[in-house]
C-alpha positions as CSV (number, residue, x, y, z in Angstrom):
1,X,0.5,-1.6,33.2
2,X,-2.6,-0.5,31.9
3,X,-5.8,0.5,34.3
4,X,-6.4,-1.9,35.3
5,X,-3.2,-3.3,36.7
6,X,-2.4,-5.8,33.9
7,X,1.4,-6.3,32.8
8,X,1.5,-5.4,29.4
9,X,4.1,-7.2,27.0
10,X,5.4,-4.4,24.5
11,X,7.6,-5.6,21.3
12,X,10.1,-3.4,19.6
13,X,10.2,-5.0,16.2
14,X,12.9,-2.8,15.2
15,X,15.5,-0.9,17.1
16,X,15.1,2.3,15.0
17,X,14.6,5.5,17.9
18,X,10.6,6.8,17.7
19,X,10.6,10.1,15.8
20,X,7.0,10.7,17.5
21,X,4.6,9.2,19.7
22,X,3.1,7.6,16.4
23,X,-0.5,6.2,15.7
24,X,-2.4,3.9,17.0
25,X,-3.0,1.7,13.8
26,X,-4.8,-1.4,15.6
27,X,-6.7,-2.1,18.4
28,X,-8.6,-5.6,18.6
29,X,-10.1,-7.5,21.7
30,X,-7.2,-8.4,23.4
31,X,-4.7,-6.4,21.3
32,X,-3.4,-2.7,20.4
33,X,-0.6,-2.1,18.0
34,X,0.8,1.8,17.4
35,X,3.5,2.2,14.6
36,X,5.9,5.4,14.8
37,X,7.7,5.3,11.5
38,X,9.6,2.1,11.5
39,X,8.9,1.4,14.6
40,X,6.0,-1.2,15.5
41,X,4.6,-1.3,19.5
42,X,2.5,-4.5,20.0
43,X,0.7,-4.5,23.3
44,X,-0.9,-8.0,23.9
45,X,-3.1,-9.5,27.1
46,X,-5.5,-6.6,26.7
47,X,-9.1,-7.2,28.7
48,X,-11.9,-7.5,25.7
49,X,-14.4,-4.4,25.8
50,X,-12.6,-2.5,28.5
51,X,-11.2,0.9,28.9
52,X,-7.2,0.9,28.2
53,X,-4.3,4.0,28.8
54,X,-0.9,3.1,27.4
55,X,1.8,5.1,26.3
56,X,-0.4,8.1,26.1
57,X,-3.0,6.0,24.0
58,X,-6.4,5.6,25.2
59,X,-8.6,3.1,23.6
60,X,-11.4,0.4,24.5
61,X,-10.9,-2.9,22.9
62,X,-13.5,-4.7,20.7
63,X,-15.8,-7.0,22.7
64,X,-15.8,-10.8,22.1
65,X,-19.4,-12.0,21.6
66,X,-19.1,-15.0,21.9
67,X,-17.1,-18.2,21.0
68,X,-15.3,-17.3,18.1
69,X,-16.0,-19.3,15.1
70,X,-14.0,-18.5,11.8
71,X,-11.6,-16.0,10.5
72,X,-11.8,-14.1,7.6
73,X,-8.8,-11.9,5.5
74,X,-9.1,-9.5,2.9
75,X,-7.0,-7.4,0.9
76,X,-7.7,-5.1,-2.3
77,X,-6.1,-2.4,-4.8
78,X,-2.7,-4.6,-4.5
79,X,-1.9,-3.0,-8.1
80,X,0.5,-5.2,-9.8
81,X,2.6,-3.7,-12.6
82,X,2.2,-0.1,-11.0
83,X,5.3,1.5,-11.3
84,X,4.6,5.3,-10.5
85,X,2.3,5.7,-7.3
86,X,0.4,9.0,-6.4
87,X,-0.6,10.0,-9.8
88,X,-4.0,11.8,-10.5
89,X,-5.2,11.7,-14.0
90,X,-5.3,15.3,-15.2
91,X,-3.5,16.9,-12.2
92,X,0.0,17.8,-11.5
93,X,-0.5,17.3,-7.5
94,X,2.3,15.4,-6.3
95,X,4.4,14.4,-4.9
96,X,5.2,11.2,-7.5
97,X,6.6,8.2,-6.1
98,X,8.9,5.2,-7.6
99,X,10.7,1.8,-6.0
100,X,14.3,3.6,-5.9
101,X,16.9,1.3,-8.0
102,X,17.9,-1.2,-7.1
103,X,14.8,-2.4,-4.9
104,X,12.1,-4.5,-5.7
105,X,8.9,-3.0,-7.3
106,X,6.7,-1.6,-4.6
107,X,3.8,-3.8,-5.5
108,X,5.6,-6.8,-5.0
109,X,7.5,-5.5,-1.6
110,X,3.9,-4.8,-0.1
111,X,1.8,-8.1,-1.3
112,X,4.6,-10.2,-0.6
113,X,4.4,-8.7,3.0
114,X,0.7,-9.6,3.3
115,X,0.9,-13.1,2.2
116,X,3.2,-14.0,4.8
117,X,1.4,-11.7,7.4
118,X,-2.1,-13.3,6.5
119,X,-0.6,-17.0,5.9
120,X,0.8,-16.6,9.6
121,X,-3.1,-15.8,10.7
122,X,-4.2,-18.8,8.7
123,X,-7.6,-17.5,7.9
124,X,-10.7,-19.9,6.6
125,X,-10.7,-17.9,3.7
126,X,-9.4,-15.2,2.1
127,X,-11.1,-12.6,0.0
128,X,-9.7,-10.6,-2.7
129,X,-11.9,-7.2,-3.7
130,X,-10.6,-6.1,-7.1
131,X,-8.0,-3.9,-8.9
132,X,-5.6,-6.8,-8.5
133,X,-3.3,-4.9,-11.3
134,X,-2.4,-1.5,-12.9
135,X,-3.1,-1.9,-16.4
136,X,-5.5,-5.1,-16.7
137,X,-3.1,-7.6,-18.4
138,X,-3.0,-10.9,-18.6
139,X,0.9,-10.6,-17.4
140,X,-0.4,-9.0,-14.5
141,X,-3.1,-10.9,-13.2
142,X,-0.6,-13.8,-13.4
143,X,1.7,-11.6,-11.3
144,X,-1.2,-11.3,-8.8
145,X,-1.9,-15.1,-8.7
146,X,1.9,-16.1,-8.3
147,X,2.4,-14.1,-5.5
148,X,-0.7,-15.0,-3.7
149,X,-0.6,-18.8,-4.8
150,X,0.8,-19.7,-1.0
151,X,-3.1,-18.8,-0.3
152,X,-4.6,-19.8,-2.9
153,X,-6.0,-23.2,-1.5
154,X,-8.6,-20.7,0.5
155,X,-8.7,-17.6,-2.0
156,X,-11.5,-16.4,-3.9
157,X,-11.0,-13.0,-6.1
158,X,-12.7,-10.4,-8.0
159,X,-11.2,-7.7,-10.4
160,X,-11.6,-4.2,-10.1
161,X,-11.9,-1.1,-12.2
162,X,-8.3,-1.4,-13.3
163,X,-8.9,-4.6,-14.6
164,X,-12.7,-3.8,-16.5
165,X,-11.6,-0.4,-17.9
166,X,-9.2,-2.1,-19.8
167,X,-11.4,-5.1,-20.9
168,X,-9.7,-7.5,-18.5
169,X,-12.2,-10.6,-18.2
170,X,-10.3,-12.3,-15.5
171,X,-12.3,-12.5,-12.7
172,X,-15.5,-11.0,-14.0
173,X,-17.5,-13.6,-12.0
174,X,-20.9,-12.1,-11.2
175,X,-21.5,-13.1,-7.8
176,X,-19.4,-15.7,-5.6
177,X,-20.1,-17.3,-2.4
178,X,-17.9,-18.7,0.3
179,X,-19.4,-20.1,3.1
180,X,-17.1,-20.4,6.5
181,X,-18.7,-20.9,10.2
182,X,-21.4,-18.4,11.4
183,X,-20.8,-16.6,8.4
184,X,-21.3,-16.4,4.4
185,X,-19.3,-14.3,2.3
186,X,-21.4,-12.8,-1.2
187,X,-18.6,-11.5,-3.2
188,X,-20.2,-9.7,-6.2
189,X,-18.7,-8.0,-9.6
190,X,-19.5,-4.3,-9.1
191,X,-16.8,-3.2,-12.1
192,X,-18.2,-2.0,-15.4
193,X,-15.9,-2.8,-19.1
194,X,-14.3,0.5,-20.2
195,X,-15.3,2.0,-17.1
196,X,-13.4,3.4,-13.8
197,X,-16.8,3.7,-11.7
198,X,-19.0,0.8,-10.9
199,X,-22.2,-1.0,-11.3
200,X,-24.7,-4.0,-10.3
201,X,-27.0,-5.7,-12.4
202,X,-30.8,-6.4,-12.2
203,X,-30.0,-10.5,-12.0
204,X,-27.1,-9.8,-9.1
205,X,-29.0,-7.5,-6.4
206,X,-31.8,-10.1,-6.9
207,X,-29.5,-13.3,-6.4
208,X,-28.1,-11.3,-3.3
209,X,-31.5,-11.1,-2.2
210,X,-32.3,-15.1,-2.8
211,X,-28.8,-15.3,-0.7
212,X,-29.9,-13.3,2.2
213,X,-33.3,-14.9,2.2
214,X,-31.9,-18.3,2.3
215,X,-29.1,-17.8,4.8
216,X,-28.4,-19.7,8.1
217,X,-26.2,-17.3,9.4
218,X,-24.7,-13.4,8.7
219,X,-23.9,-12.7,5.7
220,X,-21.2,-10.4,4.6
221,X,-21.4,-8.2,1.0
222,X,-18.3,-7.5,-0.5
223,X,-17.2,-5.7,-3.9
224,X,-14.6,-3.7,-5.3
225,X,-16.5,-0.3,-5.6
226,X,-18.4,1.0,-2.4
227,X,-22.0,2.4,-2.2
228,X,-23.5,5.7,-3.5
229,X,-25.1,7.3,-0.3
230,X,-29.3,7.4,-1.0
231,X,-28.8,11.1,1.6
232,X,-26.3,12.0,-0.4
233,X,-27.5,15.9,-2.2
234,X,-25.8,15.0,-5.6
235,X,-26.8,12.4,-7.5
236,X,-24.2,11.9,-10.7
237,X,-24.6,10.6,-13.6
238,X,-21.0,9.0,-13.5
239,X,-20.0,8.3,-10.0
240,X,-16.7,6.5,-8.7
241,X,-18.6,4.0,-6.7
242,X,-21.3,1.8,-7.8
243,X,-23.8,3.8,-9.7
244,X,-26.6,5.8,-7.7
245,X,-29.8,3.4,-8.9
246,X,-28.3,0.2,-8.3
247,X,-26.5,1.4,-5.1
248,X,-30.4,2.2,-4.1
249,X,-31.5,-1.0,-4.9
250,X,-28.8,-2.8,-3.3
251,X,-29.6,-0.5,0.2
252,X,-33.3,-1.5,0.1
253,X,-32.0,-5.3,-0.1
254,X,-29.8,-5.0,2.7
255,X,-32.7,-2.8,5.0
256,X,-35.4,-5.8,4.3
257,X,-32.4,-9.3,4.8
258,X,-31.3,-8.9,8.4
259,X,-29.2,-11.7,7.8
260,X,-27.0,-9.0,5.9
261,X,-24.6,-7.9,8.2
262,X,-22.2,-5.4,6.1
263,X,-21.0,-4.3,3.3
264,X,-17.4,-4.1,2.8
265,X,-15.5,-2.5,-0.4
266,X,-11.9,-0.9,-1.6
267,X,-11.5,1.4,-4.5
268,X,-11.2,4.7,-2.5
269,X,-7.6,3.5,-0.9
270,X,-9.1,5.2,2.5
271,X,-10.3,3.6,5.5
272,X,-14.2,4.4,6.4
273,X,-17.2,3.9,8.3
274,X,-20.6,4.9,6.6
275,X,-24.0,4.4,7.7
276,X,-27.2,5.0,5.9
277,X,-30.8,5.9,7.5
278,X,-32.5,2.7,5.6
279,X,-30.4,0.2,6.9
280,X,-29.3,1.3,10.6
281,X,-26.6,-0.1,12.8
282,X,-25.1,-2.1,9.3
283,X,-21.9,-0.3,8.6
284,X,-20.7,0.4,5.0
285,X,-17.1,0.1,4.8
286,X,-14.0,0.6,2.8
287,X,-10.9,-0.5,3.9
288,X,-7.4,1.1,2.3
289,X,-5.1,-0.4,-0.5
290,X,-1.8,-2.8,0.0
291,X,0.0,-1.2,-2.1
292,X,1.0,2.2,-0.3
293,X,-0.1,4.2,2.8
294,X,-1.0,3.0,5.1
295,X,-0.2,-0.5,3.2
296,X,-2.7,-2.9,5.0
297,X,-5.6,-5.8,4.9
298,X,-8.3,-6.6,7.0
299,X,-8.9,-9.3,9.2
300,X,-12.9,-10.9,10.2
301,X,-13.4,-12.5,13.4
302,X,-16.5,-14.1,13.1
303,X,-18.3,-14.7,16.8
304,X,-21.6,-16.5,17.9
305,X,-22.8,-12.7,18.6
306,X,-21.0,-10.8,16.0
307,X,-18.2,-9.9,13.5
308,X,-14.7,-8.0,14.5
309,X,-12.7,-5.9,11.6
310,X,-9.6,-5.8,12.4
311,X,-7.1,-3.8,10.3
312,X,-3.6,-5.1,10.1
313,X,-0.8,-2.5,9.1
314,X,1.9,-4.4,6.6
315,X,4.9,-4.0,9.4
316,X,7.9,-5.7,7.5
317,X,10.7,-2.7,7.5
318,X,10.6,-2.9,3.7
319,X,6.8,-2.3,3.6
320,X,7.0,0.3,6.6
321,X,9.7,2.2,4.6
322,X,7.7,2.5,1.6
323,X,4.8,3.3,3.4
324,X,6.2,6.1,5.0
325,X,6.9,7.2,1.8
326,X,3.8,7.5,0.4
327,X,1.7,9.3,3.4
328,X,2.9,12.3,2.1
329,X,1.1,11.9,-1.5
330,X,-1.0,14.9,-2.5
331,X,0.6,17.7,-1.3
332,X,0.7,16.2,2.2
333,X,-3.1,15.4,2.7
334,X,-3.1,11.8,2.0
335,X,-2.5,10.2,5.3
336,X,-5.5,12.2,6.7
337,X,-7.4,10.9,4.3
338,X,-5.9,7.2,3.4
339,X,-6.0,6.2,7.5
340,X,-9.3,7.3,8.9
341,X,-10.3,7.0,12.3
342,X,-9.3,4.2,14.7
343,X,-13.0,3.4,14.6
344,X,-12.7,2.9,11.1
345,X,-10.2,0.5,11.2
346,X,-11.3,-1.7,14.1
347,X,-15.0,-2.0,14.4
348,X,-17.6,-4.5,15.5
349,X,-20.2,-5.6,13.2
350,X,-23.0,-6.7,14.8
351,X,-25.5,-9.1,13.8
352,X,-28.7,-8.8,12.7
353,X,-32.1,-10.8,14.1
């Protein structure tokens, strides 16, 4: 039971014995999920935006505000053709990790895992936020597309900085909407040919702009890179994310368009919260990749009163094997920094008057 006296129904998904307490990898409005290596705890009939206590977990779930109205997916950094995972250009850190023989290339163990997970949610749409592949090819991509094609009906994509720096056009769509109930989705093309780190242009920040104006209802950015922080002391030349001037140009859109709700990237494989001084309560996210720890994709609930994330561990044994693989990348530290907080992963978004 949890405080308050409800009977909790907890599935073992597998029958391997807990080698730890684990972590608590989701907790939504009426559910909480904790994985403990390959072992998957799903507690369900949770009370919405109340206090919980269960197997040494304590959490509050996300509210519900209001009817709920569409549901949203997303994945990114799904990486096909990647063969060697944890490799840092210039640096020995390791360690390195490969699909053992005999099994099926990681990429394709992981993103087949999420197609079947997200086709089982049966989202309105489903948004994919760049670096679709390893080396940009046309091989590749069509890699991507086959295994996603059971979703493809109600998928709209973007590449990434694995696709740009190697002059991949695929995908190099400016700026694409998808509209669903109570909410509109502006995907944009923040990736830069020849280049790892990212950029938007004069003619996209201002048809973002036009967007927000004209909205009826929240609108949610999304791109592959994430935002250079305005506070931030440094101010690079050549910076991962999107560049430092049109990240500043993009904030002062977002702090004047109330209808924008978020903005929600990949790129740094990590899972965070940022919020900057111009625009408030609007939370700046980046969700992790698919393609190794913690191996997930993010779910929307769009309500009347505001938007859930909900992140979704990959929880097929093959995935979860994998996965548990990989948290040990870079000398250990990965899994620290590739997880985040549970606040993170599972947050409310709220909406904007």
């Amino acid at each position: 039971m949890d405080g308050g006296g409800q009977v909790l129904r907890c599935t073992h998904v597998t029958t391997i014995p807990l080698e730890s307490i684990g972590e608590l990898t989701t907790v939504a409005s009426r559910e909480a999920v904790v994985h403990a290596g390959l072992a998957v705890r799903r507690y369900d009939d949770l009370a919405p935006g109340e206090a919980h206590d269960v197997d040494g977990f304590a959490f509050r779930t996300l509210p519900e505000p209001g009817e709920l109205l569409a549901t949203l997916a997303t994945v990114n950094d799904v990486h096909f053709g990647e063969t060697v995972c944890g490799v840092i250009e210039g640096s020995d850190i390791g360690p390195q990790l490969s699909s053992e023989p005999g099994e099926a290339p990681y990429p394709e163990v992981m993103n087949t895992a999420a197609v079947a997970e997200i086709g089982a949610l049966a989202p309105d749409a489903v948004l994919v936020k760049g670096d679709l592949t390893a080396g940009g090819t046309d091989e590749q991509v069509d890699a991507f597309l086959a295994c996603y094609s059971p979703l493809a009906d109600r998928m709209t994509w973007v590449r990434g900085n694995h696709e740009s720096h190697h002059g991949q056009q695929r995908g190099a769509v400016p700026v694409q909407v998808v509209d669903v109930e109570g909410a509109r989705v502006v995907l944009l093309d923040s990736s830069v040919d020849g280049s790892e780190g990212g950029h938007l242009t004069a003619d996209q920040i201002e048809e973002v702009d036009t967007l927000a104006a004209e909205a009826d209802r929240p609108v949610l950015l999304m791109s592959h890179h994430h935002a250079w922080d305005p506070a931030s002391a440094e101010r690079p030349e050549h910076y991962f994310g999107i560049d430092p001037d049109s990240s500043e140009a993009l904030v002062e859109v977002v702090a004047r368009r109330p209808r924008i709700v978020a903005h929600l990237a990949g790129h740094t494989h990590r899972n965070r919260v940022r919020r900057f001084a111009a625009t408030g309560d609007v939370p700046w996210v980046e969700v992790s990749c698919v393609k190794d720890y913690p191996g997930g994709w993010a779910e929307y609930r769009v309500h009347e009163g505001g938007i859930l994330q909900v992140f979704h561990r990959i929880s097929t044994p093959e995935a979860l094997t994998w996965t548990e693989r990989t948290r040990h990348m870079f000398e250990g530290l990965y899994a620290e920094y590739a997880f985040g907080g549970v606040d993170d992963r599972n947050l409310v978004i709220p909406v904007r008057r």
